[in-house]
DOLUM-941943 format. One record per residue: x, y, z of N, C-alpha, C in turn; residue in one letter. Coordinates in pm, whole numbers, plus 50000, padded with zeros to 5 digits. Atoms other than C-alpha are relative to their C-alpha. Layout:
! DOLUM-941943
XYZXYZXYZA/...
***
This chain:
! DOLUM-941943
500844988050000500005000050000500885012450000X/499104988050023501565032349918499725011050104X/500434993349849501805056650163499195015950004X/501354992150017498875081450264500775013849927X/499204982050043499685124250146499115004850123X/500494990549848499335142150449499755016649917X/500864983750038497155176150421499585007350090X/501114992749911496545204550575499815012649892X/500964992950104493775230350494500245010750128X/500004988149944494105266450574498595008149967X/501004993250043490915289850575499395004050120X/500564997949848489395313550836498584998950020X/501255002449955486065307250794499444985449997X/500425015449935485005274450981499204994249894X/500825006550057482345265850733500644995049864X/498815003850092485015268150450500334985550028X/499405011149943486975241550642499534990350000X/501015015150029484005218850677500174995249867X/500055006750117483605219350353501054990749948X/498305008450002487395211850275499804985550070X/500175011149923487075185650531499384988049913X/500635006150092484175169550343499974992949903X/499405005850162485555161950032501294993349998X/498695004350030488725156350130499734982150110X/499965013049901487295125450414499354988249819X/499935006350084485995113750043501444994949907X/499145003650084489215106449894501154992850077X/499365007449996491155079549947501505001950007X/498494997950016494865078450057500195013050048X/499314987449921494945116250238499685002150081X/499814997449860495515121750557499645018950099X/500044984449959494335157850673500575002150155X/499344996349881496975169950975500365007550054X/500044986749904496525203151079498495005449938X/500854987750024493655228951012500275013950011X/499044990849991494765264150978498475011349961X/501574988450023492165297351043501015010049949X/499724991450040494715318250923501754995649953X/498725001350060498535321850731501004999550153X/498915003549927500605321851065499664988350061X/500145012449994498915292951146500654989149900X/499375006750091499935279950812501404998549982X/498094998850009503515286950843500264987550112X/499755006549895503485275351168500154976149946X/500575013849973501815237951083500674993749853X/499395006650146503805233250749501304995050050X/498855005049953506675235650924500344987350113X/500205014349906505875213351197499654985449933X/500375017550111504215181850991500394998249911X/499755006850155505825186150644498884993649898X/500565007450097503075180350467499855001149871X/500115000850120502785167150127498665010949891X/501344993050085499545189249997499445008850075X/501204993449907497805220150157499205005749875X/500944990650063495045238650050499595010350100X/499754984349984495145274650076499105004649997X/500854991850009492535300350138500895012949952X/499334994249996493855334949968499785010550118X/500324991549911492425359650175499894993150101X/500015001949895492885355850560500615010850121X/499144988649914493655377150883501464992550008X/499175004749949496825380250983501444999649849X/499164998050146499275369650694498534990749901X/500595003550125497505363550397499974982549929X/499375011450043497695327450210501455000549902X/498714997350087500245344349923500915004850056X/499084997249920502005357850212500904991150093X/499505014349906502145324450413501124994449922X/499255005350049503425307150149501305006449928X/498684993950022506045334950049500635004850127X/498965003749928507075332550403500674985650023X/498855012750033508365293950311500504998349877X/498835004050082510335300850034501354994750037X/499145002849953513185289050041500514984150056X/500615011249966511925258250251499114988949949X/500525012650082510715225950158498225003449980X/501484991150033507295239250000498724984749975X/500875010850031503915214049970499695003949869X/500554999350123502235208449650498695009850088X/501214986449952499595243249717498814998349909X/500694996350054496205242949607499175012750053X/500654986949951494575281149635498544996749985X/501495002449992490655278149737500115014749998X/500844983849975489195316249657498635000049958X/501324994650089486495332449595500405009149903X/499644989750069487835357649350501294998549951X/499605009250094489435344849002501125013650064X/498594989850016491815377549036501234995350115X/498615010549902493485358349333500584985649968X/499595013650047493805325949157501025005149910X/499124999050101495765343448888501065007350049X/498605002349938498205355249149500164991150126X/499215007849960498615325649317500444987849898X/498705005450151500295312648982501315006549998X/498774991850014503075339149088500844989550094X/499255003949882504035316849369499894986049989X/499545013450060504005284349164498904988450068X/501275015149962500915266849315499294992649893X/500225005050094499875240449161498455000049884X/500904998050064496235247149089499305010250112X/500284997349925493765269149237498074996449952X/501945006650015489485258649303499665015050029X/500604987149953487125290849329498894993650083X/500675004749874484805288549587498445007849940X/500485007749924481525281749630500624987249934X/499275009850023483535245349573499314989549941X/500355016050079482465223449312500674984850000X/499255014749935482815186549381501194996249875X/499325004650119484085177449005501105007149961X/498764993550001486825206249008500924997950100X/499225006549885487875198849317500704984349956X/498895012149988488655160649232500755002149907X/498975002650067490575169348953501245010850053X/499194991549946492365197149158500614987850093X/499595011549978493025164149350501194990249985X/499245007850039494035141149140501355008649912X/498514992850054496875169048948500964994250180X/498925003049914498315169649313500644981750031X/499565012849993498225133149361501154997649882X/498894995450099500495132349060501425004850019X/498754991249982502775160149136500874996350103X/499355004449870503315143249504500764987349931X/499815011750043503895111649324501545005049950X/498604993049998506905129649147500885005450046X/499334998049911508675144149380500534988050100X/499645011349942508635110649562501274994649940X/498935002250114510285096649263501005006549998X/499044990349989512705121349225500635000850143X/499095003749883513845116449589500244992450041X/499525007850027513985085049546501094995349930X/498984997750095516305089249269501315003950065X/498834992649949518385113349434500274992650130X/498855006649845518845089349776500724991749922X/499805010650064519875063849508501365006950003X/498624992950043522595090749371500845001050095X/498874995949870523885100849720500674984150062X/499425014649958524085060749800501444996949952X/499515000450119525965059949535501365005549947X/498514990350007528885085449595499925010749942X/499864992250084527075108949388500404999249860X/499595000850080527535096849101499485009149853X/500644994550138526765113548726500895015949944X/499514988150049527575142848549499245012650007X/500554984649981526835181048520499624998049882X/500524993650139524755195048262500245010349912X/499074985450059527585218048116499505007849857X/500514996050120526385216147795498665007549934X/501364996050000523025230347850499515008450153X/500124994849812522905250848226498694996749986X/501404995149967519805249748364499044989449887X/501175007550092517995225748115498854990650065X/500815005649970515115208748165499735001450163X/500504995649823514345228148547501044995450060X/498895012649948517825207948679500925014449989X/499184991350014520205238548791501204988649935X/499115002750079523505230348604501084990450094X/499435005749894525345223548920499404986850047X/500985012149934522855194949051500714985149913X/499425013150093524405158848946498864997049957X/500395007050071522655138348689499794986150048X/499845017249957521535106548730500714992649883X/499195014050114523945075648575499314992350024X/500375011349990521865048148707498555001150042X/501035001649948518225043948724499274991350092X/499965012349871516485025649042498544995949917X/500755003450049514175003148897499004985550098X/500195007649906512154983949148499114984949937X/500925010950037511104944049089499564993650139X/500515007549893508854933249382500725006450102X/499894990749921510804938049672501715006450012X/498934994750018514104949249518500125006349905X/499984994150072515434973249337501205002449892X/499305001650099517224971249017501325008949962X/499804988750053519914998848914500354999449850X/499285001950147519895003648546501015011149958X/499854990950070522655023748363499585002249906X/500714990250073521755056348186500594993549860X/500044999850093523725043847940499454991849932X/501185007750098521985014547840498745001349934X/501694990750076518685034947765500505001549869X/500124995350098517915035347437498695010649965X/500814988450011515035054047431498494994650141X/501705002849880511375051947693499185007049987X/501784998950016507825055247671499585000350149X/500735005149925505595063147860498524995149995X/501095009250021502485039247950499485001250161X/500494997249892500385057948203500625004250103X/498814999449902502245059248527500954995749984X/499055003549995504515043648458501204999349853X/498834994350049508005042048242500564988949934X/498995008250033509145018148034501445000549923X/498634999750035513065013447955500414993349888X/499175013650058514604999047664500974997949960X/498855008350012517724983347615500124995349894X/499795013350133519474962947367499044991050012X/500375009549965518074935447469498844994050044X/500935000849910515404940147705498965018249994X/500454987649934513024964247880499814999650150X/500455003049869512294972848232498915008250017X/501284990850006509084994248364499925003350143X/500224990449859508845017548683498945011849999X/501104989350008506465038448822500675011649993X/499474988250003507775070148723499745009149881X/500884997650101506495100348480501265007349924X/498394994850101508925115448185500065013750020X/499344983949941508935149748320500804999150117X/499225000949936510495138248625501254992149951X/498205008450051513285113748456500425015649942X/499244992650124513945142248173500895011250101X/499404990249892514745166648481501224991850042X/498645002049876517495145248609500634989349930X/498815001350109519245134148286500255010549954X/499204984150108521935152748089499305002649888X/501164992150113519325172147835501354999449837X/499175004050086523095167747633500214986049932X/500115011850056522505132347590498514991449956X/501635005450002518965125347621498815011649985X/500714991450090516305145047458498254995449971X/501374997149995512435147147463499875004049805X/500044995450143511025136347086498244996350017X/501314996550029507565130447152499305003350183X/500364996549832505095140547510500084984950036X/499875013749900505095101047580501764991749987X/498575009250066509195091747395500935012250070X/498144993149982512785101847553500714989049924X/499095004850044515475090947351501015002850030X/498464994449949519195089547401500535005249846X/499314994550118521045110747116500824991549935X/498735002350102523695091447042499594982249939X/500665011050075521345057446918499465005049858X/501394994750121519165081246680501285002049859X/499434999550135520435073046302499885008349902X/500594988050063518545097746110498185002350031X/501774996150000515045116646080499694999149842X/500915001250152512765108345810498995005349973X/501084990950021510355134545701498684991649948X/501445003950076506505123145601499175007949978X/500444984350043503905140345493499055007250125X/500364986249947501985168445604500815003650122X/499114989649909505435182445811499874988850113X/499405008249905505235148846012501294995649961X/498995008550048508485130246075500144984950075X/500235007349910509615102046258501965000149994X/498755000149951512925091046423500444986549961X/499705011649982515175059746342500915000450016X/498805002149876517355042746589500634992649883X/498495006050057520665024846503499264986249958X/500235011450054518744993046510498464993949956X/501765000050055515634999646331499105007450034X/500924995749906513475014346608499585005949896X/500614989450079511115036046426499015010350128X/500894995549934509535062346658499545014749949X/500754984550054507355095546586500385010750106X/499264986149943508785128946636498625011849953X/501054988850019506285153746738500705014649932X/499464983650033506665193546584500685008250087X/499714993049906507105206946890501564995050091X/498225001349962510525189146976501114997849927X/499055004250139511885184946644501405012550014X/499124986449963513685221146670501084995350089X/499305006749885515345204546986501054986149976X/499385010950085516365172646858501335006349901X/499274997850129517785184946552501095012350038X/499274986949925519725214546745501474982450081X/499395009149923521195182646981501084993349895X/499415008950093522105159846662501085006649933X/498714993050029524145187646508501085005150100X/498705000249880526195193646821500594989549995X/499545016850012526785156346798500844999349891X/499465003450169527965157246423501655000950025X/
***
């Protein structure tokens, strides 16, 4: 069983909260562990429990919700959803990187998909620190992303992953990066492939692509990463589609929107 997402809900008016409450005792797998009538409450109870998901009221006495949460910058931040009444506050709490925001009076069907995004986003971050205890196990292993600072959200400085943790049952695999030939994804999860083989982890391709070298591995369609130095040539089709083929046949489809990218990568390669 995977483990619950702890939540807490900020908002000063009690009936708010119920509601919050309400919806959230409907959903499966979250844990609600503080309640918060106002932003120094919220500071306060983020810092104490760490939790994985709050939901934010913007307006509140005291500090504000866009104030709460721009007093934990810096600090390990939850996935934020903003509850308002008033869209003009939803569109600045997009300044402060939350992940979605619900307007209030609170519809059930916006709400679960305000939900299920966070379920998601928590899910990645998991991953991804999973990854990274793997790396530090590990000695740190991988390279910088010299060739590209800053690519794919991954400051330049931050190591790379060389070896992916790939879990079968109740162990976990490490594959090297370099054996990737290219991966799909198939829902949650990630499949790998190899010369030879494949493997499949729960994990989504915005979090791998963040924590490979963007110099070797390269985003050619929203579900395909490939590694650069397999891809043989691109083959144009019609109407301005193309597709990609690997060293040993592979044939995969190259969307418009990463071709520019690709083809920028392959001539650095030349």
């Amino acid at each position: 069983m995977s483990q619950p997402l702890s939540v807490v809900i900020a908002d000063d008016e009690p009936l708010a909260r119920r509601r919050l409450l309400s919806l959230l005792r409907d959903e499966p797998g979250l844990s609600v562990v503080a309640e918060c009538a106002n932003g120094v409450e919220l500071v306060d109870a983020v810092r104490a429990r760490s939790p994985d998901l709050v939901f934010v009221d913007v307006q509140m006495p005291g500090l504000n919700g866009l104030e709460a949460l721009a007093a934990l910058e810096g600090e390990r931040a939850p996935v934020t959803v903003f509850v308002t009444a008033y869209e003009e506050h939803a569109r600045q709490a997009f300044d402060t990187e939350a992940l979605d925001y619900v307007l209030k009076p609170i519809h059930e069907d916006r709400f679960r998909r305000a939900v299920s995004r966070a379920r998601e986003r928590v899910r990645e971050r998991r991953a991804a620190a999973l990854n990274q205890q793997v790396v530090r196990l590990l000695g740190g292993e991988g390279s910088t992303a010299d060739a590209v600072p800053g690519a794919a959200g991954l400051p330049a400085s931050e190591p790379r992953l060389s070896r992916i943790p790939i879990r079968t049952g109740d162990r976990v695999m490490l594959l090297d990066v370099e054996e990737i030939r290219w991966v799909e994804a198939e829902g949650d999860y990630l499949r790998f492939h190899t010369r030879d083989t494949s493997h499949s982890t729960r994990m989504t391709l915005s979090t791998l692509e963040r924590q490979l070298d963007p110099s070797r591995f390269v985003r050619i369609h929203r579900s395909t990463l490939v590694r650069a130095a397999v891809v043989k040539e691109l083959q144009p089709l019609t109407h301005g589609e193309s597709r990609v083929v690997l060293h040993d046949g592979t044939l995969l489809k190259l969307s418009r929107t990463y071709r520019e990218r690709l083809q920028q990568l392959l001539t650095q390669g030349a």
